[in-house]
C-alpha positions in Angstrom: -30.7 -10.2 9.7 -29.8 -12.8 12.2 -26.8 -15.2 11.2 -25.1 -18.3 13.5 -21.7 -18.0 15.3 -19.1 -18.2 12.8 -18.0 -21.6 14.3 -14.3 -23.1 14.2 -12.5 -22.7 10.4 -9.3 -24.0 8.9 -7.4 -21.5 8.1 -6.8 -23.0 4.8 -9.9 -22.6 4.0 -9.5 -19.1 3.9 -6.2 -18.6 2.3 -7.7 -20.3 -0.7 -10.1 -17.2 -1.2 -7.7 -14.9 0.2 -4.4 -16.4 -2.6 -6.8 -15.2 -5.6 -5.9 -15.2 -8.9 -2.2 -15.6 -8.2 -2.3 -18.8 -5.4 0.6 -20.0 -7.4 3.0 -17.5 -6.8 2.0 -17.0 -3.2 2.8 -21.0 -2.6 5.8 -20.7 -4.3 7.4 -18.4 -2.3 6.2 -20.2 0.8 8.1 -22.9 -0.6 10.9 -22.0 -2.0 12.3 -18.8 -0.1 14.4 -19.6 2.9 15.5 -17.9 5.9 18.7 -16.8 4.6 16.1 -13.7 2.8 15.2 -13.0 6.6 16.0 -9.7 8.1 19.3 -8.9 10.4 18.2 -7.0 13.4 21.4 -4.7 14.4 22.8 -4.6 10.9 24.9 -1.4 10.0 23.4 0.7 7.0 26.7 -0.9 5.0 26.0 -4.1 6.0 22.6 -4.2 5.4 23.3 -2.6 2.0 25.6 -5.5 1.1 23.3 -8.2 2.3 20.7 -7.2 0.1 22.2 -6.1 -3.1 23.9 -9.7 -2.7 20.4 -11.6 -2.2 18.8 -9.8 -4.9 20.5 -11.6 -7.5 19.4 -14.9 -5.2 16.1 -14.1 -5.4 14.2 -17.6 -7.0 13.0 -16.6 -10.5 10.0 -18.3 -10.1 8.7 -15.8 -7.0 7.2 -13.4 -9.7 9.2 -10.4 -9.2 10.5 -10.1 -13.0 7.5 -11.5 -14.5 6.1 -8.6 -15.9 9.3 -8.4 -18.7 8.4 -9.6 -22.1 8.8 -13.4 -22.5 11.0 -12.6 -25.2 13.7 -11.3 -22.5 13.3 -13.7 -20.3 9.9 -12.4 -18.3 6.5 -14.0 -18.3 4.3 -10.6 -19.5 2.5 -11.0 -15.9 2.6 -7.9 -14.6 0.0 -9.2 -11.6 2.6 -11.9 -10.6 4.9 -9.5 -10.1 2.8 -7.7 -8.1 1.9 -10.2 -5.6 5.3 -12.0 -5.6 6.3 -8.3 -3.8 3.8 -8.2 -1.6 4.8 -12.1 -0.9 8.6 -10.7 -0.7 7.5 -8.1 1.9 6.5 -10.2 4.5 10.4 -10.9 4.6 12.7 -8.2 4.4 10.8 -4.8 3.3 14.5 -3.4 2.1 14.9 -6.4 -0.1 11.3 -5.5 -1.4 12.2 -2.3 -2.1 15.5 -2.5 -3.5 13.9 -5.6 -6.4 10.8 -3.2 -6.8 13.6 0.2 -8.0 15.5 -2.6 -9.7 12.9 -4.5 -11.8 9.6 -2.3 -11.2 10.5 1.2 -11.5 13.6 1.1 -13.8 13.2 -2.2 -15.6 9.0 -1.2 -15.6 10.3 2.5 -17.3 12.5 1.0 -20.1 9.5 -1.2 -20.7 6.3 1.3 -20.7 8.3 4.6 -22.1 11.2 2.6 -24.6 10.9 1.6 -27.7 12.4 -2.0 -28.7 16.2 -0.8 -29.4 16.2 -0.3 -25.9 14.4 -3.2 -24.9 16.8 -5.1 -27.3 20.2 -3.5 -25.4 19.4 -3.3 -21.8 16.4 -5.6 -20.5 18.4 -8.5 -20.5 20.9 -7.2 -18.3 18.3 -5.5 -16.0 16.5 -8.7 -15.3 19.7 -10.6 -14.8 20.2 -7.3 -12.5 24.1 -7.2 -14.3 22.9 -3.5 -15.0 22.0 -1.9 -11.6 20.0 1.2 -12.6 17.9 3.8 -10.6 14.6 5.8 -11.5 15.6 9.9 -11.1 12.5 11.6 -11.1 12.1 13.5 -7.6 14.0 16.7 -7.1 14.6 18.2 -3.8 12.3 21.1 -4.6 9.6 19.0 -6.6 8.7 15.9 -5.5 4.6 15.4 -6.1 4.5 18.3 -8.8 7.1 16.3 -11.3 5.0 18.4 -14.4 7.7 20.9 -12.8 10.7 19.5 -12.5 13.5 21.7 -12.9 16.1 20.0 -14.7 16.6 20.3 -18.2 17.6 17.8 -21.2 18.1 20.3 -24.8 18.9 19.0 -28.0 21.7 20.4 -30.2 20.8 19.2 -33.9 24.5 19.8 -34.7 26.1 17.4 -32.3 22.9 15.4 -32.4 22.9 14.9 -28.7 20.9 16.4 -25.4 22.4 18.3 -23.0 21.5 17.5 -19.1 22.0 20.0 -16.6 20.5 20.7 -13.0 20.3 24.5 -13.3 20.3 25.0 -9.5 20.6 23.0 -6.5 16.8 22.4 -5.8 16.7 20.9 -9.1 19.1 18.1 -7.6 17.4 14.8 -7.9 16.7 13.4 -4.3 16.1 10.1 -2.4 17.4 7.9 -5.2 17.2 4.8 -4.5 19.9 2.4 -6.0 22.0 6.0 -6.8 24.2 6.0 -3.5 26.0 2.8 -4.4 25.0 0.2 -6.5 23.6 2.2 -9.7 25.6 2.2 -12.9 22.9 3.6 -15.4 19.7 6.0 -14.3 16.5 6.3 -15.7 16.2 10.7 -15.8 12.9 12.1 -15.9 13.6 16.1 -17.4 12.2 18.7 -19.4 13.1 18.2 -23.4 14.0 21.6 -25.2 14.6 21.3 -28.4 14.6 24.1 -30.9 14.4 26.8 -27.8 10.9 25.2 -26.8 9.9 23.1 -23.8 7.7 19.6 -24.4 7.5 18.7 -21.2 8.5 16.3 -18.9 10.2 13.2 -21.1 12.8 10.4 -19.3 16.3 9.5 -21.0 18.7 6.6 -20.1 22.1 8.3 -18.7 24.6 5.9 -17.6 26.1 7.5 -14.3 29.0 4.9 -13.7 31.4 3.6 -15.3 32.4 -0.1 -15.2 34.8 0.8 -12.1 31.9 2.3 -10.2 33.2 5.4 -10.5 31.0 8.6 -11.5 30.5 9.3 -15.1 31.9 12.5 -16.3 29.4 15.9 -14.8 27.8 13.3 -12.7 27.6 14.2 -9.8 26.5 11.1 -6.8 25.8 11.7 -3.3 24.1 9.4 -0.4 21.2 10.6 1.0 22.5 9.9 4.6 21.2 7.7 7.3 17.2 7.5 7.5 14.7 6.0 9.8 14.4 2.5 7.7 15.2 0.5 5.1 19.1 0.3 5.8 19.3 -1.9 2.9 18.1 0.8 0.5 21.0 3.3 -0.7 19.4 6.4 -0.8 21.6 8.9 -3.3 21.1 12.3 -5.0 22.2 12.8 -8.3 23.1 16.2 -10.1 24.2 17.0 -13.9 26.5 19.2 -14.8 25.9 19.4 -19.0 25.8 16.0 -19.0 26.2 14.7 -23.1 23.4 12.3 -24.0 22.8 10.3 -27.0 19.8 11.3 -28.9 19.1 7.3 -29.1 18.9 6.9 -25.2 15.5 9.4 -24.9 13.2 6.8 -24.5 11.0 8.0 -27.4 7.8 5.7 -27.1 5.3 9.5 -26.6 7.9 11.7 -28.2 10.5 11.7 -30.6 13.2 13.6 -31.4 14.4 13.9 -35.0 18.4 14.4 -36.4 17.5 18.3 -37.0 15.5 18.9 -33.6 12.1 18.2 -35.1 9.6 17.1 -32.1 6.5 14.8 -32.8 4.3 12.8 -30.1 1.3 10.7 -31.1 -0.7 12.5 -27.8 -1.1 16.2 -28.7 -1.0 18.0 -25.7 1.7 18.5 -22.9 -0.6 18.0 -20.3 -2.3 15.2 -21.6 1.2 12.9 -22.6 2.7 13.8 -19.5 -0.3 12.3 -17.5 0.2 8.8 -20.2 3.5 8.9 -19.3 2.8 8.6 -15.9 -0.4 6.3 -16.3 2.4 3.9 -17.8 4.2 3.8 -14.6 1.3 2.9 -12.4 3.0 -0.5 -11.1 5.0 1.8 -8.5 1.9 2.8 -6.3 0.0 -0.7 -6.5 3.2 -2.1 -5.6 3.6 0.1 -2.5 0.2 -0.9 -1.5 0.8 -4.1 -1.7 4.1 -4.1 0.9 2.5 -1.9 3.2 -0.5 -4.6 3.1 2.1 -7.4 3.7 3.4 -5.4 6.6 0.4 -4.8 8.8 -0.6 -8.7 8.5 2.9 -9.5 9.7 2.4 -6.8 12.8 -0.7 -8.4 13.2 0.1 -12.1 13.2 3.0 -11.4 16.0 0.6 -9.4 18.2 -2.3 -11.9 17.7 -0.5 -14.6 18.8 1.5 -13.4 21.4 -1.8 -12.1 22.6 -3.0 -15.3 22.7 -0.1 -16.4 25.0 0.6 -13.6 27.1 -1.5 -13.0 30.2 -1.9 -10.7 32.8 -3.7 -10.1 35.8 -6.3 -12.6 37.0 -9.9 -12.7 37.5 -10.9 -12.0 41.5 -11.0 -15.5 42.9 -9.1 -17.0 40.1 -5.8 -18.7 40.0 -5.2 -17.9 36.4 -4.4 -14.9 34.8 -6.3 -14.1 31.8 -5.0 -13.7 28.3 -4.6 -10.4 26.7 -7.1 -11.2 24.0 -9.8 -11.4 26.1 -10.0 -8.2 26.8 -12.4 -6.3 25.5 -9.7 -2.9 24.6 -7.3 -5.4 23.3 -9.9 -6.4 21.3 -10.8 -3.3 20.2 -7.0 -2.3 18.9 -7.0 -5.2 16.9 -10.3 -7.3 15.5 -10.8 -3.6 13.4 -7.7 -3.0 12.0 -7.7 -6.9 11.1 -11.3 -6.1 9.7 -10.0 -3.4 7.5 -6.5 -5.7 6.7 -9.2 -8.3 5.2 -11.3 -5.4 3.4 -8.4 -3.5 1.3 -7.0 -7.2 1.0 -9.6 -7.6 -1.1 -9.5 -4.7 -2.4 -6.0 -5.0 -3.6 -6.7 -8.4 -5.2 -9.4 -6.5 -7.8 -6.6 -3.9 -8.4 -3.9 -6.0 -9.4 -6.1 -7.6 -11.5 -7.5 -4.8 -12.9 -4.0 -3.8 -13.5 -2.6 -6.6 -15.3 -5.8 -6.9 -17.5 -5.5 -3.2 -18.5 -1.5 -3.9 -19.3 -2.0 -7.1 -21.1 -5.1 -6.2 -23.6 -4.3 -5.6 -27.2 -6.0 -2.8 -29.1 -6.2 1.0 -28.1 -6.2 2.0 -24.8 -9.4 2.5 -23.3 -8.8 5.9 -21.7 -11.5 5.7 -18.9 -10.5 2.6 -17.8 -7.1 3.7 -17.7 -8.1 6.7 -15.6 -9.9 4.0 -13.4 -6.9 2.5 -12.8 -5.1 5.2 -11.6 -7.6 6.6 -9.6 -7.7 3.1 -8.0 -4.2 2.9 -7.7 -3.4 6.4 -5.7 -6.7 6.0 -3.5 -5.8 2.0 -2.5 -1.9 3.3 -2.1 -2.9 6.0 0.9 -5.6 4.1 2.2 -3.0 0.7 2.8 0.3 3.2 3.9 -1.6 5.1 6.3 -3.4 2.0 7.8 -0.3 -0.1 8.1 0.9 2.9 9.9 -1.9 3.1 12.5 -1.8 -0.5 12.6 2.0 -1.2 13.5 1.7 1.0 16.2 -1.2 -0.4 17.7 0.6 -3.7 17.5 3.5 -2.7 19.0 1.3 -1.5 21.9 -0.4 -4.2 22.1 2.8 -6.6 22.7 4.2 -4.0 25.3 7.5 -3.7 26.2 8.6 -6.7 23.9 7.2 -5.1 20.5 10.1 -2.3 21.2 12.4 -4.9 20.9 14.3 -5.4 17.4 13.9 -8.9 18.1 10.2 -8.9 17.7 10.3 -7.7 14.4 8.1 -4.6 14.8 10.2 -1.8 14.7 11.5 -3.0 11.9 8.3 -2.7 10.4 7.5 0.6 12.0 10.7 2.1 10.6 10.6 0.5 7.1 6.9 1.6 6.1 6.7 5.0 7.8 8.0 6.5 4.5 5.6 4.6 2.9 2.8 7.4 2.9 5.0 9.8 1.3 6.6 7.9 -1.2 5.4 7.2 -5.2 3.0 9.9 -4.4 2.4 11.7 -0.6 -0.9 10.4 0.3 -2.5 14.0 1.1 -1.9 14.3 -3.3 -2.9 10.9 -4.2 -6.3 12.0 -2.2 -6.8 14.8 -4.4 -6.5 12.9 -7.5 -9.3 10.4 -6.6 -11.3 12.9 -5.5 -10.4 15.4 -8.9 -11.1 12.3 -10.9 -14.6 12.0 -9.0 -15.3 15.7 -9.7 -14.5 15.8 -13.0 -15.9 12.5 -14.1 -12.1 11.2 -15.3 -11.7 13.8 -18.2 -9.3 13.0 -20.7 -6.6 16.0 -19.7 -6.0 17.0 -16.2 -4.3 19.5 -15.0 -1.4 20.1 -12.6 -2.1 18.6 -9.3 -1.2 21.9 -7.6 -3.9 24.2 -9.4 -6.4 21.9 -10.3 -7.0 23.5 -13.6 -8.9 26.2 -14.6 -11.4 27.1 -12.6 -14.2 27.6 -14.9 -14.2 23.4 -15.4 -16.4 23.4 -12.0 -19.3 25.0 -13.5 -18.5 23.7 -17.6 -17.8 20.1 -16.8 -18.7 18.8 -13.6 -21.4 16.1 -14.4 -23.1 13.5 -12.9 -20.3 10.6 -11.1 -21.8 6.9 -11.4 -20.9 4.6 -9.1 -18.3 2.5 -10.2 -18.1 -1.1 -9.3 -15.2 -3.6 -10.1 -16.7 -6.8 -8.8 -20.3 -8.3 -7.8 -21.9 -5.6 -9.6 -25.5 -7.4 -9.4 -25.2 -8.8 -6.0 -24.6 -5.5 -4.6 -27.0 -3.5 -6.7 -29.8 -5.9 -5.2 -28.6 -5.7 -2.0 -28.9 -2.2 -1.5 -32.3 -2.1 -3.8 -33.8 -4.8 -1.0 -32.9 -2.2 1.6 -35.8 -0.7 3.1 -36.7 3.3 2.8 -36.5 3.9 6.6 -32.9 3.3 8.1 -34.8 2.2 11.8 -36.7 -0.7 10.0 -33.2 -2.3 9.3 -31.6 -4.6 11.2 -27.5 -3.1 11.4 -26.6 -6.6 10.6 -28.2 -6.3 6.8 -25.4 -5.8 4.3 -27.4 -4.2 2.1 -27.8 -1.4 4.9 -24.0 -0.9 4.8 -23.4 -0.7 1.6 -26.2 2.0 1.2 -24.7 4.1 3.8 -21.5 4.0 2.5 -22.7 5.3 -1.0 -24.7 7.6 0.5 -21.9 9.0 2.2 -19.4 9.2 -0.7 -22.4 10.6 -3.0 -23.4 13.7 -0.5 -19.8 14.4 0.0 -19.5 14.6 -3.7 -22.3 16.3 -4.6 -21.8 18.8 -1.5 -18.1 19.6 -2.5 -19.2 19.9 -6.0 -21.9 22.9 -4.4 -19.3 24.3 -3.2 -17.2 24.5 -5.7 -19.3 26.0 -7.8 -20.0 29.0 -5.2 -16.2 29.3 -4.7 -16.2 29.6 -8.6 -19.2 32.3 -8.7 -17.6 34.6 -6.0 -13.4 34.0 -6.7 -13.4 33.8 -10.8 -9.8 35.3 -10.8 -8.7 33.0 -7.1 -8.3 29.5 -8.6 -6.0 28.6 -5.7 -8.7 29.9 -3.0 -11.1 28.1 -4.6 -10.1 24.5 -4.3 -8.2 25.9 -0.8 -11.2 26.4 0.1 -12.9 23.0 0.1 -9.5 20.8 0.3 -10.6 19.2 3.5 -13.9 18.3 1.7 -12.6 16.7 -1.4 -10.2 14.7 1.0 -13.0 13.3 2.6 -14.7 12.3 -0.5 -11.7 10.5 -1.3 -11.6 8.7 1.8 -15.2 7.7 1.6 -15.0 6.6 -2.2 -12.1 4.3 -1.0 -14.2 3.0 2.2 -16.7 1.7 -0.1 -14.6 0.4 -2.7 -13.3 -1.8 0.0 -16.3 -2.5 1.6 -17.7 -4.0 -2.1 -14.4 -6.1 -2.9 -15.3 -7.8 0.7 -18.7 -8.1 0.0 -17.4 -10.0 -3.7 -14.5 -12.0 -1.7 -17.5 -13.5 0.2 -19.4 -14.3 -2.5 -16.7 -16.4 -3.9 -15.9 -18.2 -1.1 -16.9 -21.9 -1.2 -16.3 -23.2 2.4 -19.5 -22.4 4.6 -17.5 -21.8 7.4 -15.1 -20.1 6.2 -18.1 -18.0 4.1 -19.5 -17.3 7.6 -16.8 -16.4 9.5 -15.8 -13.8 6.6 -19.5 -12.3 6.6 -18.9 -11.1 10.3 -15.4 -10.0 9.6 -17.6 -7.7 6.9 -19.8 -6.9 9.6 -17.3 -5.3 11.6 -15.7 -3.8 9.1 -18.2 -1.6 7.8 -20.0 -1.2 11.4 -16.6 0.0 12.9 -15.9 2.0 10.0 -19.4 3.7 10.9 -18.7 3.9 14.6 -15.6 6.0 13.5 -17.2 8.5 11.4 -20.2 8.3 13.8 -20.1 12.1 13.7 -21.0 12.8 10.1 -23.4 10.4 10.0 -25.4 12.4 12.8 -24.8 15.6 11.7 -26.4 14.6 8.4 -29.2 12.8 10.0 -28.2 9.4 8.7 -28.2 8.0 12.3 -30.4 8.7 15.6 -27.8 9.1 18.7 -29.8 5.8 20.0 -29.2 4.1 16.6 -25.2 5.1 17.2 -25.1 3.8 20.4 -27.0 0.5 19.4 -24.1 0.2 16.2 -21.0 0.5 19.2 -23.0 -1.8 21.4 -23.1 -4.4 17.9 -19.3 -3.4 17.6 -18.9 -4.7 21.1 -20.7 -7.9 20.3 -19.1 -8.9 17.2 -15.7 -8.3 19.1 -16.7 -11.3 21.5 -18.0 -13.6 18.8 -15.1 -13.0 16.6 -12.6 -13.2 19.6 -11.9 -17.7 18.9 -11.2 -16.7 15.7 -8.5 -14.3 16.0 -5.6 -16.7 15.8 -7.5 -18.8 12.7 -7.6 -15.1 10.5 -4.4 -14.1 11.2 -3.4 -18.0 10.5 -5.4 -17.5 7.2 -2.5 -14.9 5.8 -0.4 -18.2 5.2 3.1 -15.8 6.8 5.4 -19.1 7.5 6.7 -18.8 10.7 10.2 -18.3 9.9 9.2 -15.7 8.3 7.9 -13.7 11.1 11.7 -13.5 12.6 10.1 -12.9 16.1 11.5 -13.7 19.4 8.4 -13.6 21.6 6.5 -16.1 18.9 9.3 -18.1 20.1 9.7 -17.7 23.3 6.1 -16.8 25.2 4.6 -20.0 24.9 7.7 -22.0 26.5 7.5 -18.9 29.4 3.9 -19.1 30.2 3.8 -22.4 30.7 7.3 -21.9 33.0 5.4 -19.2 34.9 2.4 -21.4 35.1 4.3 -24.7 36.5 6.6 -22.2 38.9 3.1 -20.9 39.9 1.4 -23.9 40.6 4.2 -24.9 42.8 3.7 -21.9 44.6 0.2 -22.9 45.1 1.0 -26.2 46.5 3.3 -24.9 49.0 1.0 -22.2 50.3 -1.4 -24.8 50.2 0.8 -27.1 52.1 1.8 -24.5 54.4 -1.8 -23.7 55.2 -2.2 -27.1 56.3 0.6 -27.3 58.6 -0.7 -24.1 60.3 -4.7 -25.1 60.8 -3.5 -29.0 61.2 -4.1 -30.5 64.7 -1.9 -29.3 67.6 1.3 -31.6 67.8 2.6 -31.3 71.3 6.3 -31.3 72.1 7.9 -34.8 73.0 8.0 -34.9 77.1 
């Protein structure tokens, strides 16, 4: 279907739809965080370590970052302000992010979900007011994604009534601490509980590993990770336990409880299924990461937007002035996409959060499938936003040449501080396999260990029929795909409807393919569980992928629909359009192996790519504009700096002009004859 040229928008326009439910916390920290929270470019790792345990305590209170605690401590019980107040804090100083989100997210979030109220009574106070420093010990150096087998052991002796910690051998060390190396006085330690010579599982204890001094608590053992590739601001430390005596009152006993004579008791039976509650408690850390990685690529994106817009080089044959990069058609194509896709899983994230402080703020039982949702979500919208700010912050970099290697430009900084991202609360390549084991199994109530997937046998017992989920427009897009007509060639690749059809059609073949075979792997290699889901690992990735394509894809869709300015309404619906036709070209390949394209229809979609490049090109400063980054925030020389030089460089080569020009004259003017 046909639609006008998106026309000129105000950006504000836009960042009213793109703000959400949470505008308020977004304007506040436009408002009220100054530059002091800015990077240092050329900082040491102990400096940067001191600047930002210092501004962490400077952080404004009203920015969201602690307002998931209970009111009663001094939070608002708004776990989706929290949320966006980090993505909001990203934009500035992705170390200081990180270091509030160990502080009040991960530790503070653990006390919270997996405490019970003596322990929100003794420590929450302190750990909002950040007086109590503490760090979240989960990963070991020879576990990281599989924590169901961590290593390190917490046993209870009814005598003494306390636990005894130990790291039984150095893989069982826990690793890449953050908070550990240095500032840390008290550690949230995820372990197996014995009790009674039998294992429950992995449960998490409060160990205080400094004393008031800072020095090391006795068997405590604290080392720094060591320099790393970002995030200087972060210390990085490993911890190790040496029978370490704890306090049978500091296992935080919300899903198990110990007794005074050893006695274990749980409200979830099941190892399995409490560890995976445990877990689903702690689902803040991966929407969180999403959300800074998000922040990231729109900052890499506003800097090479609108330096692009400055910056020129070369000139057209015949012309005097040399063209800007953004009208080129390549530079075009390195950034309208990824911008695209930074709009789609913007969107995308907005439904998240809320889904996520909806599901923490109900009262009443937990539903479990929407609570499997959630986490499915979570991990899926986590490696889909890590690995595109990757590929994006490169391609910004490139696109701003030998300047975006500069530190002053801001984007090795981001480069550096997010490349971790896609291994960290949860390696991507895992997180994949979760979404697409919760689309295979229809989000059963246990799963098993991420490594083995199971038994086997649950391919051909419990497989059933997946149903589309949808978060947002439900009816809209239902009709817009039922309006679609039965042969592909009779639709125009404008029609949305179109789009969304293909990209369910996608994620339901891939799922019902890998699901075939499955099944054949489970007829022919009963006693190979591994080889079985070896087998198909690059199939049920892809699922994943394409299940997270089209959950984008839809929360666009619904962003558009609840956008009130025409403008900016129209401008958005061919930002949708490239999105999902780029996201086609890409995977151009799959769709013609499986017949869902003609090779002329293909080539037809990258000529439409092409086009909507060129119509979207006035806009690119307006969507980038949209994000609402404050300039100081962007911390970036050539923002500075280009505009003042081109129009130096244009004056200098005007004058040049004019001299040639005069020079020209003198030479072709009439013959002047010397004086007789």
């Amino acid at each position: 279907m046909s639609r006008s040229h998106a026309g000129p928008v105000d950006p504000a326009r836009l960042r009213e739809v793109l703000d959400g439910r949470w505008a308020h916390i977004r304007k506040s920290a436009r408002e009220r965080i100054d530059d002091k929270f800015l990077p240092v470019y050329g900082e040491s790792g102990e400096q940067a370590r001191d600047r930002v345990s210092r501004l962490l305590r400077e952080l404004p209170t009203d920015l969201g970052v602690t307002a998931a605690f209970p009111v009663e401590y001094g939070g608002a019980a708004d776990p989706g302000a929290t949320m966006v107040g980090g993505e909001m804090l990203a934009h500035l100083d992705l170390s200081l992010m990180v270091k509030a989100g160990v502080q009040w997210g991960l530790f503070g979030g653990a006390v919270v979900a997996l405490g019970t109220r003596r322990h929100h009574d003794a420590y929450l106070r302190d750990i909002i007011s950040a007086n109590l420093m503490g760090c979240f010990a989960m990963t070991e150096t020879g576990h990281g994604s599989d924590v169901q087998q961590l290593r390190t052991t917490c046993t209870y002796d009814p005598d003494t009534q306390t636990f005894d910690l130990h790291t039984p051998h150095p893989a069982a060390r826990k690793d890449y601490i953050g908070n550990a190396a240095r500032d840390g006085r008290m550690a949230v330690v995820f372990a197996q509980l014995v009790t009674h010579g039998r294992s429950h599982g992995v449960h998490a204890w409060l160990v205080p590993i400094r004393d008031d001094d800072g020095a090391a608590m006795p068997g405590v053992t604290i080392g720094d990770a060591g320099p790393k590739a970002g995030l200087l601001g972060v210390d990085n430390g490993r911890l190790t336990f040496d029978h370490v005596t704890v306090p049978r009152e500091m296992l935080l006993d919300r899903y198990g409880q110990v007794a005074p004579d050893g006695a274990y008791t749980s409200p979830i039976p099941g190892d399995t299924r409490r560890f995976f509650t445990m877990l689903g408690t702690l689902v803040r850390g991966r929407v969180a990461v999403g959300g800074a990685a998000s922040s990231a690529a729109k900052s890499a994106l506003t800097i090479a937007v609108r330096y692009g817009d400055a910056r020129r080089q070369f000139a057209e044959p015949g012309a005097e002035r040399e063209i800007v990069l953004n009208d080129y058609l390549a530079h075009q194509r390195k950034l309208l996409p990824a911008l695209a896709t930074t709009y789609a899983l913007h969107f995308a994230q907005e439904e998240l959060v809320s889904a996520l402080h909806d599901a923490q703020t109900a009262t009443g039982p937990v539903d479990e499938h929407r609570q499997r949702e959630l986490e499915s979500r979570a991990a899926g919208l986590k490696a889909a936003h890590t690995w595109h700010a990757t590929r994006t912050i490169q391609a910004c970099r490139e696109a701003c040449g030998g300047a975006g290697y500069l530190a002053e430009n801001r984007l090795p900084a981001l480069k550096a501080d997010t490349d971790v991202f896609t291994t960290f609360e949860g390696d991507n390549t895992v997180l994949l396999q979760l979404v697409a084991k919760g689309l295979l199994t229809g989000y059963r109530d246990a799963f098993g260990s991420l490594d083995g997937w199971g038994r086997a046998t649950f391919v051909a017992e419990q497989v059933r029929e997946v149903v589309l989920e949808r978060t947002a427009a439900r009816s809209l897009i239902q009709r817009l795909v039922s309006a679609v007509p039965g042969r592909d060639e009779e639709v125009a690749l404008g029609d949305r409807g179109w789009h969304l059809r293909m990209f369910e059609d996608r994620e339901r073949h891939l799922l019902e393919s890998a699901i075939r075979r499955l099944r054949a792997g489970s007829a022919t290699k009963k006693d190979r569980p591994f080889d079985i889901f070896n087998d198909v690992q690059d199939h049920v990735l892809k699922t994943a992928t394409a299940h997270i394509d089209r959950v984008a894809l839809e929360a666009l869709v619904a962003g558009i629909e609840r956008t009130t300015d025409p403008a900016a309404r129209r401008l958005l619906s061919r930002v949708c359009d490239l999105y999902a036709l780029s996201t086609i070209e890409s995977d151009k390949g799959w769709f013609l192996e499986h017949g869902r394209l003609t090779p002329a229809r293909s080539k037809a979609i990258t000529a439409m790519v092409n086009d909507l490049l060129k119509e979207l090109r006035p806009a690119m400063v307006t969507l980038v504009d949209a994000f609402g980054i404050p300039d100081e925030w962007l911390n970036c020389a050539i923002l500075r700096e280009e505009p003042g030089r081109q129009e130096a460089m244009a004056a200098h080569d005007a004058e040049l002009r004019a001299t040639a020009r005069a020079s020209q004259d003198v030479l072709t003017g009439p013959e002047v004859l010397p004086a007789q």
